[in-house]
VOBA-1610 file (N, C-alpha, C; in pm, whole numbers, padded with zeros to 5 digits, always signed):
BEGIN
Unk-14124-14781+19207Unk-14238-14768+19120Unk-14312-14901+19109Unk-14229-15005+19096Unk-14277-15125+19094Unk-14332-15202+19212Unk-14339-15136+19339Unk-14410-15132+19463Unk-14519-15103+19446Unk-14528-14962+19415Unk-14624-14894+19404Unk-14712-14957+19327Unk-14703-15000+19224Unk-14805-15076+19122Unk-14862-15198+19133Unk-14741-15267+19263Unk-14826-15378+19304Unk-14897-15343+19436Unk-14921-15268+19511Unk-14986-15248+19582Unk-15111-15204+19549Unk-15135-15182+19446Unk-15245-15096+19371Unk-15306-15183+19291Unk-15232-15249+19237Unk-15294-15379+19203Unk-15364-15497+19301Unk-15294-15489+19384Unk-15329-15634+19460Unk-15400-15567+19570Unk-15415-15449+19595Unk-15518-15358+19670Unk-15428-15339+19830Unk-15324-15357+19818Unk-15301-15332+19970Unk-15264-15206+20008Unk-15313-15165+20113Unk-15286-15002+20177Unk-15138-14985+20211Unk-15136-14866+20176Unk-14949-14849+20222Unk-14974-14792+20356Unk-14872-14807+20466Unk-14873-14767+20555Unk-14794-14628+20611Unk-14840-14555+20690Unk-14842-14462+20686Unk-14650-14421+20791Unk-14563-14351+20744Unk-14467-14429+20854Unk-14385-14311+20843Unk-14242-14287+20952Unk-14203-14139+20904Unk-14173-14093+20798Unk-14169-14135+20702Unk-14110-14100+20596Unk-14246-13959+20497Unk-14378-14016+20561Unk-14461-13970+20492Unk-14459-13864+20582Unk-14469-13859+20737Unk-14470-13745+20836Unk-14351-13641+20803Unk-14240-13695+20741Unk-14171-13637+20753Unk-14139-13523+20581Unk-14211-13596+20523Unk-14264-13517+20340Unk-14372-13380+20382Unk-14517-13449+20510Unk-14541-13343+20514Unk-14519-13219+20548Unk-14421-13273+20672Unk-14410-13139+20792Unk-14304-13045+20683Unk-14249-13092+20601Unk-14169-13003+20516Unk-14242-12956+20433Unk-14327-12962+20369Unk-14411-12882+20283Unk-14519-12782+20348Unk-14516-12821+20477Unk-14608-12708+20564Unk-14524-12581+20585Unk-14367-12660+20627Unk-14263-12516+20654Unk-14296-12450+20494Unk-14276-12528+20423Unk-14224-12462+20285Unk-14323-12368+20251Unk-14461-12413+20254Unk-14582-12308+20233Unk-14566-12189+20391Unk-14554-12201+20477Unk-14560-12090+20567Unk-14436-12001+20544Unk-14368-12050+20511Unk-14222-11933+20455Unk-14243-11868+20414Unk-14355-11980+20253Unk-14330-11877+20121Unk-14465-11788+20151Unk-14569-11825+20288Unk-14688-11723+20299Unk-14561-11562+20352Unk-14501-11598+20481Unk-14444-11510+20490Unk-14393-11401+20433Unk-14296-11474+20341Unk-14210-11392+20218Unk-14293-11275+20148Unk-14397-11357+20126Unk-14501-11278+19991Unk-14583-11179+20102Unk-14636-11223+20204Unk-14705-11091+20313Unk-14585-10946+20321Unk-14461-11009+20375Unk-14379-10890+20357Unk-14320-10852+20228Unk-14309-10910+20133Unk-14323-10849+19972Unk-14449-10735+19965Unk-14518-10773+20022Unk-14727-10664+19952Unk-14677-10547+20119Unk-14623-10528+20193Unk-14601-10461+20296Unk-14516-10368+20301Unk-14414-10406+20209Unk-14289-10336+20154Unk-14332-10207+20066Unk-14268-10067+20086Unk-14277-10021+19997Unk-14184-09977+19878Unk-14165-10049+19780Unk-14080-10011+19682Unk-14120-09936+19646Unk-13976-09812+19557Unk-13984-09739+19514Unk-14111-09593+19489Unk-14087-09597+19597Unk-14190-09501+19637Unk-14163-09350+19641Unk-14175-09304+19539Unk-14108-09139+19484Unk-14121-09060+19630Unk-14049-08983+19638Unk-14039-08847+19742Unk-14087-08763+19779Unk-14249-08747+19681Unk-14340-08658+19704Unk-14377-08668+19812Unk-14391-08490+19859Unk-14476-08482+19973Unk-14636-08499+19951Unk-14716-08595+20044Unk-14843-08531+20028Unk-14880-08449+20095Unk-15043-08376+20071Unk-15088-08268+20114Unk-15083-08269+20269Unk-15132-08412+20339Unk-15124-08431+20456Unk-14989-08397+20565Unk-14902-08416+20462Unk-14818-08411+20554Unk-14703-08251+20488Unk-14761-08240+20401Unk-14723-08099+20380Unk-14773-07968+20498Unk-14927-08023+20558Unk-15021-07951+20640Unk-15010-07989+20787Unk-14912-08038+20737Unk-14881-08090+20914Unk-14779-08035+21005Unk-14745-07957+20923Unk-14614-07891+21031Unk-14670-07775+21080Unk-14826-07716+21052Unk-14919-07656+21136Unk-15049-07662+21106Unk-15132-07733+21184Unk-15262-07753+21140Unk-15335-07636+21163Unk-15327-07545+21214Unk-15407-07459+21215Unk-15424-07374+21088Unk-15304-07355+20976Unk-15324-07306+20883Unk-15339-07371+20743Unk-15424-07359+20659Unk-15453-07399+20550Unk-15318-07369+20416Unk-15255-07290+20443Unk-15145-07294+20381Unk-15078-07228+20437Unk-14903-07245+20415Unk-14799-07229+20458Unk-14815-07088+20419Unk-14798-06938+20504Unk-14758-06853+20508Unk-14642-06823+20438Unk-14659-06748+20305Unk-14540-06713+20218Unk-14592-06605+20114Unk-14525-06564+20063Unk-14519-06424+19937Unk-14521-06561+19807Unk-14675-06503+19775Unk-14698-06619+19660Unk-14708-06510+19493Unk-14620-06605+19394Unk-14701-06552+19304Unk-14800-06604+19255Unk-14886-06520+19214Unk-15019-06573+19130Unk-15029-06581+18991Unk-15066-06680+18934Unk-15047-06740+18791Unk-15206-06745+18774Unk-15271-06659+18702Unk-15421-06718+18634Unk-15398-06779+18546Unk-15458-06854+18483Unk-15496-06953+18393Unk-15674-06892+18345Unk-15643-06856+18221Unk-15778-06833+18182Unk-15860-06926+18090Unk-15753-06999+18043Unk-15829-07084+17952Unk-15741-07036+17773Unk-15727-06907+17751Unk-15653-06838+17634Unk-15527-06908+17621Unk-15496-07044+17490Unk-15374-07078+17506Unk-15238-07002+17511Unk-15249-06908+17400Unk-15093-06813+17427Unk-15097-06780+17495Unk-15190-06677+17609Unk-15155-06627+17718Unk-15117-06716+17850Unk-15181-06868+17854Unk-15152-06938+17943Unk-14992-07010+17932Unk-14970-06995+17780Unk-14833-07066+17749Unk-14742-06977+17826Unk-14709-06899+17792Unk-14602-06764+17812Unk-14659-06767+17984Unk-14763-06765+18061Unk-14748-06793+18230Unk-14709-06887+18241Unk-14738-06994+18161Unk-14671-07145+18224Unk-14504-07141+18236Unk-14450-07076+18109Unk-14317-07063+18118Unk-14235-06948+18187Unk-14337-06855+18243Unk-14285-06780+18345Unk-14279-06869+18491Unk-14369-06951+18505Unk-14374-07001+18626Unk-14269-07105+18620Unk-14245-07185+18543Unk-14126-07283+18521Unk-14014-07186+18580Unk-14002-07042+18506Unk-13859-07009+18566Unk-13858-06972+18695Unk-13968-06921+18773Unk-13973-06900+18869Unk-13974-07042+18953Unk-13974-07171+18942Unk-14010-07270+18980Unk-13910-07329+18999Unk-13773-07295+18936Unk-13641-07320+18872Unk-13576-07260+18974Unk-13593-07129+18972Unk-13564-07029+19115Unk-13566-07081+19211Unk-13673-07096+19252Unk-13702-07104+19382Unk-13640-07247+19386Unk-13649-07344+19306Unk-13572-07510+19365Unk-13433-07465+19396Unk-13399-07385+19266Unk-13208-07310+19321Unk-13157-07322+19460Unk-13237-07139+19426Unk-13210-07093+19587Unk-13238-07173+19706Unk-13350-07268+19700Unk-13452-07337+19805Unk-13470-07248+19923Unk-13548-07132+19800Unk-13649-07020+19906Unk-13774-07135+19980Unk-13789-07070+20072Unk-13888-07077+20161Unk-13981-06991+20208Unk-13961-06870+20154Unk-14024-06759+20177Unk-14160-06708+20019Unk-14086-06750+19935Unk-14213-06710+19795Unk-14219-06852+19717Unk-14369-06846+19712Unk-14422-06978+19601Unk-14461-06930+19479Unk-14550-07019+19460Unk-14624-06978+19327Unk-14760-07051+19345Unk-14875-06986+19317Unk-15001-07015+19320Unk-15051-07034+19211Unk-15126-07104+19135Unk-15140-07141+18967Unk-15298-07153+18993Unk-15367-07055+18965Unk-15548-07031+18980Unk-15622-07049+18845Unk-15716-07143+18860Unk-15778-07168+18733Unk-15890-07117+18748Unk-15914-07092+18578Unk-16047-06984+18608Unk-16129-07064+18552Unk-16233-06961+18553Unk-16427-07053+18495Unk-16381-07178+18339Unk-16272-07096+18261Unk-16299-07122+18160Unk-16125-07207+18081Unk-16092-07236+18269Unk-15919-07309+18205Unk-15966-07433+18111Unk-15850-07496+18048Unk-15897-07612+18006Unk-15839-07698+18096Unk-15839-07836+18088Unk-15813-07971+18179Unk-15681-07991+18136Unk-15635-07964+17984Unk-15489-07991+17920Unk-15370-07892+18033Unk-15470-07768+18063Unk-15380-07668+18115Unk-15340-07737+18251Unk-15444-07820+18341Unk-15401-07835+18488Unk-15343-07937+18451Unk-15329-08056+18354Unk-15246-08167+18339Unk-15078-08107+18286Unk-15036-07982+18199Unk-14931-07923+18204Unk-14914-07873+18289Unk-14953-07824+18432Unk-14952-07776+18565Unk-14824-07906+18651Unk-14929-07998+18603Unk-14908-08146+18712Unk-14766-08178+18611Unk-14742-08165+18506Unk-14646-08264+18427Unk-14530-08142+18444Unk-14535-08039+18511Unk-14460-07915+18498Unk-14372-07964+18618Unk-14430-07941+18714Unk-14438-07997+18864Unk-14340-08129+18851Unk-14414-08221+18799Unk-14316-08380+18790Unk-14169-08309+18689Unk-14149-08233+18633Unk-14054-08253+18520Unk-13959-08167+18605Unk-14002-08054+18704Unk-13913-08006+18740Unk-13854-08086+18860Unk-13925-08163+18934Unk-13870-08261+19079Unk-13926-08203+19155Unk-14018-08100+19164Unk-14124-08040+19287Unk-14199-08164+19396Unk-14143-08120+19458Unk-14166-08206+19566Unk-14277-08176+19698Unk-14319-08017+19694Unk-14427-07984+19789Unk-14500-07920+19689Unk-14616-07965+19691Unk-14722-07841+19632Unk-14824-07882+19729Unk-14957-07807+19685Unk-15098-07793+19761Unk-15135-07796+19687Unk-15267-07879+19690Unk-15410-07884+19580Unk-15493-07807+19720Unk-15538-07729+19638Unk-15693-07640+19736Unk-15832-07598+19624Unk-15901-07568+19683Unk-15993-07495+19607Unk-15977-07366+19568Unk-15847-07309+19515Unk-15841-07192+19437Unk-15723-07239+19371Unk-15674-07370+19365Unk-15550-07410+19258Unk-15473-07490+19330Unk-15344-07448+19259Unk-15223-07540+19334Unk-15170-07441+19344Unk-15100-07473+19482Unk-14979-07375+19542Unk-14886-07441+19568Unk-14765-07406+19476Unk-14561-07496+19486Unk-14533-07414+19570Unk-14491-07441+19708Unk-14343-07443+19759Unk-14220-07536+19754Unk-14129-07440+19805Unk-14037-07565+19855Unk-14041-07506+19985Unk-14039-07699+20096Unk-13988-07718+20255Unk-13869-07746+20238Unk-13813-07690+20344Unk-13668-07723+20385Unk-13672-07879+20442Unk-13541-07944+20435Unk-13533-08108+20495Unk-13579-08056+20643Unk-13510-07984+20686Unk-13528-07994+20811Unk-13662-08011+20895
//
């Protein structure tokens, strides 16, 4: 320290020698590591739930817009008791079908002119609560199946 202060005082330049080459080249590794680290940290995907998306729900045949199956149909009119008592028919049927892990009957949930927005957000929170893992968003609703792993 007491170098340092007389050099600064008495104005003389320090010279440049390995010791300083050798401070930087380590702080260059040290920043390109830690660029590394953090690029594959933002690249990584953690915890990334199991849902299928639509894309790749529609991909095991593009030619059809939905998977060929014996659907039931759930209207949604907008009438809360009547939509309550379908919602909880479809839960059991939803329950079913995860059971068994049919592949053959879904459930189609169709909203009409006059559903409310609460109803398709209990749709979506129905879906998450049971572990549904394939559905379809289309323009006449959502349609739950279940795909087999295979």
């Amino acid at each position: 320290m007491e170098i340092l202060s007389g050099c600064i005082s008495t104005g003389m330049k320090l010279v440049k020698g390995k010791n300083n080459y050798f401070i930087m080249l380590t702080a260059f590794w040290l920043l390109a590591i830690t660029a590394v680290c953090i690029t594959i940290a933002y690249t990584m995907r953690y915890d990334r739930p199991k849902w299928r998306s639509v894309k790749a729900v529609m991909s095991w045949h593009p030619a059809l817009r939905c998977p060929p199956r014996s659907y039931a149909h759930i209207s949604l009119t907008g009438n809360e008791i009547t939509d309550a008592i379908k919602l909880d028919m479809a839960r059991t049927g939803m329950r079913r079908i995860l059971m068994e892990m049919d592949t053959i009957h879904g459930i189609h949930f169709h909203f009409g002119d006059s559903a409310r927005y609460k109803t398709l957000i209990r749709v979506m929170d129905m879906l998450r609560q049971e572990k549904a893992e394939s559905y379809l968003q289309d323009s006449d609703g959502i349609r739950f199946l279940y795909v087999s792993e295979e």
